[in-house]
N, C-alpha and C positions, 0 to 999 in steps of 0.2 A: 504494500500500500504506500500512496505516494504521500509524505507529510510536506504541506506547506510550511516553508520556511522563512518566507516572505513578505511585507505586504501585501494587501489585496493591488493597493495604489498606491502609487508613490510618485509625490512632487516635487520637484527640484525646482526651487526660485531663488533669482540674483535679488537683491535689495533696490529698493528704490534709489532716486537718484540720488545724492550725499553732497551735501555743501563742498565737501572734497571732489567729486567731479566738476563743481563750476570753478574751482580756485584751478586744477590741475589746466583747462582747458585754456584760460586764463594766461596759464602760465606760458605750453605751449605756444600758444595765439603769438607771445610777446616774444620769445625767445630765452626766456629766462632761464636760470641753471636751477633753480629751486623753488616749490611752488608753498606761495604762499598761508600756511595753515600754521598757529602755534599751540595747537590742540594732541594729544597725541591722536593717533591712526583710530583707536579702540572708540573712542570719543567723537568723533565726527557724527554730525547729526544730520538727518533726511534734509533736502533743499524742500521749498514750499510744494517744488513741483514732483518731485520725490514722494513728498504726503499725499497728494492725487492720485498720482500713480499707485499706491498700496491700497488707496482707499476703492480705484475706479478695480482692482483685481478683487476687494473684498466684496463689489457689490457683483460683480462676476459672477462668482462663486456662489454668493448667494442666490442669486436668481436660476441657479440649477447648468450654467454653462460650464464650469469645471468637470464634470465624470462626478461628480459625488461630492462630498466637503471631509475636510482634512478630522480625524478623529486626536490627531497627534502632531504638534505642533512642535519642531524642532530648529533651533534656528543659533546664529554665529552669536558668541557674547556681544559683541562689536553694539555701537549703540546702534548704528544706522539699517543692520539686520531688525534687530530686538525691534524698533521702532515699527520697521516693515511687517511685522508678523504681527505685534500689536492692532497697529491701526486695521490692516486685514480682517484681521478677527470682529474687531470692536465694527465694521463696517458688514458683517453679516456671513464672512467670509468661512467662521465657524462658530459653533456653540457659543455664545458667552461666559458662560463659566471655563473653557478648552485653555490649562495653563502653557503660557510659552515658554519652553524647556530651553534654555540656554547650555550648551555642552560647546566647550572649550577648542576640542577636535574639529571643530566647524569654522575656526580661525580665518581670517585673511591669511595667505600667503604671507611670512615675515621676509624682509627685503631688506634688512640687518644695514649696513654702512649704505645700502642705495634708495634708503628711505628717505624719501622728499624730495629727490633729485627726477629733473625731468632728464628722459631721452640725452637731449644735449648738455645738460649739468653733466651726465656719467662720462659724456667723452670730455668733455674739457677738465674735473676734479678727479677722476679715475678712471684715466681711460685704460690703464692694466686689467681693472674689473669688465672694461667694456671689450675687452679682446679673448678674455675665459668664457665670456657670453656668447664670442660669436663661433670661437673654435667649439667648445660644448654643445651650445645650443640651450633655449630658456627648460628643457627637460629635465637635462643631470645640473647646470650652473647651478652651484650654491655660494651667493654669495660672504663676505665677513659677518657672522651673525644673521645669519638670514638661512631661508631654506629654497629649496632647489623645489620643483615638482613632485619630484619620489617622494623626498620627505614631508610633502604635504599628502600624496597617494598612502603613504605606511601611517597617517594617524588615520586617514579616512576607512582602510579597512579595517582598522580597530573598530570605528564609529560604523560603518555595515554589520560586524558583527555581532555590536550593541542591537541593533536596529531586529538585525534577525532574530538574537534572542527571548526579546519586549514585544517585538509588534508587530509577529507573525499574524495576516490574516487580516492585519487592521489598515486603515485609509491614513498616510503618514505624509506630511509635508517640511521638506529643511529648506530653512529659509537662507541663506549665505551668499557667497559672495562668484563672483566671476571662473576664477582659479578651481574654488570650490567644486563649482557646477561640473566644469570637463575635467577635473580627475575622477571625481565618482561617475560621468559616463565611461572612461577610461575604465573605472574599477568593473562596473554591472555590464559591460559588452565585453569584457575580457579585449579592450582593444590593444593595439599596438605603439608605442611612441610616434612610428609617420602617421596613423590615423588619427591621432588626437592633434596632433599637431596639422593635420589638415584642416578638420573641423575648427580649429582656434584659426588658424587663418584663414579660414571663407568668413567671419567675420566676430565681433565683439554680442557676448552673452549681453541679452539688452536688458535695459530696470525693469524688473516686475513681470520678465518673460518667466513663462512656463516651459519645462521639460517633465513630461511625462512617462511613467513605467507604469503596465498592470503587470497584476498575476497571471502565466500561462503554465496552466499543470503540464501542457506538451511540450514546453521547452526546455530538451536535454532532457537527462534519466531522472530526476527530481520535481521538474518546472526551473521556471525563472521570472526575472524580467524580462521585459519584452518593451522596445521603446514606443510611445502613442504619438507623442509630436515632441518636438525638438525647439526652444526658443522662440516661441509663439508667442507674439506680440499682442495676440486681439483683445484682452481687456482693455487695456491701455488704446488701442487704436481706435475704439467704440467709443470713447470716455470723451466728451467735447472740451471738458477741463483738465484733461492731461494731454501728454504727448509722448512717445515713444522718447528714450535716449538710451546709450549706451557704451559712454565715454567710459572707458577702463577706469579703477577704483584712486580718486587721486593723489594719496601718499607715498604713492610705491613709486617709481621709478621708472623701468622698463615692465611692461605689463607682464607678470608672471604666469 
């Protein structure tokens, strides 16, 4: 007999937009080596349109266009996650009383000495760090104090096989971050370093996209996941008071 091991459904959402996406932007736009934030990374809070964006996905969801509503709400300490999955919720998106689970392994990518540095900060203040990036590649490059991809992939399947052991069977959502989002596709498709790395460059996980997994008892000797849609935009693009964005997370550096 086959035992689920699984969720029934599982959601994978980036965070709204973050005051740190308009500073990062910003920064680029200007040319600057360092973008302007004096907040740590953990701390950065949703941008106004960030709060729409969560809010036009919790009326989503509400109104029965998600596959189901989230029974298990798991999301990055980070405030600008936490914030995301709150307003969600509090907008119809799940139960009212549904508490949002903060677990640590849900992290932004840490980017150790290349935090706060735009693109061109890294060539001009370290460009030794910018030449291990390019020989490596953003997969295995781990930089000073900072972690590489793997080491963001080795906490996440710890945090799958929290997830398999808890909430086998149940409708689960983690709310997190860009980096987040394509390692755990990488972890539940069993994919490859050029695959994931291709899906990262056809383009940027957008705020408030959905990636979706159901349960399929027929896939493989067990079941599995199985993906539904991939970075689907439509609450947000139905929403007259938000709008799509999906400017990479703004404290980091080179996008991890």
């Amino acid at each position: 007999m086959t035992i689920n091991r699984w969720p029934t459904r599982l959601w994978l959402v980036r965070h709204g937009q973050s005051a740190g996406n308009v500073a990062r932007d910003l920064a680029h736009a200007s040319g600057e080596h360092r973008i302007a934030i004096d907040i740590r990374d953990v701390d950065v809070p949703l941008s106004e349109l960030g709060e729409r964006q969560a809010e036009a996905l919790g009326r989503w969801f509400g109104r029965g266009e998600g596959n189901g509503r989230p029974e298990v709400i798991l999301t990055s300490p980070y405030v600008r996650a936490r914030e995301t999955a709150r307003i969600f919720r509090d907008a119809g998106g799940a139960d009212p009383d549904e508490n949002v689970c903060a677990d640590e392994r849900l992290r932004e990518k840490e980017f150790g000495i290349l935090d706060g540095l735009t693109s061109a900060g890294i060539q001009a203040v370290l460009p030794e760090q910018a030449e291990f990036r390019r020989l490596l590649g953003k997969f295995y490059h781990r930089p000073p104090g900072g972690e590489s991809w793997c080491d963001v992939i080795f906490r996440l399947r710890s945090l799958m096989d929290t997830v398999s052991l808890h909430y086998a069977g149940r409708d689960v959502m983690i709310v997190a971050h860009q980096v987040v989002v394509l390692c755990l596709r990488y972890i539940i498709e069993n994919l490859s370093e050029a695959e994931i790395l291709a899906i990262d460059k056809s383009g940027d996980v957008a705020n408030c996209s959905i990636t979706e997994y159901a349960h399929d008892p027929g896939a493989g000797k067990d079941g599995g996941l199985v993906l539904v849609r991939y970075n689907v935009t439509a609450p947000v693009d139905e929403d007259p008071a938000a709008e799509t964005t999906s400017a990479p997370d703004a404290m980091v550096a080179a996008r991890g």
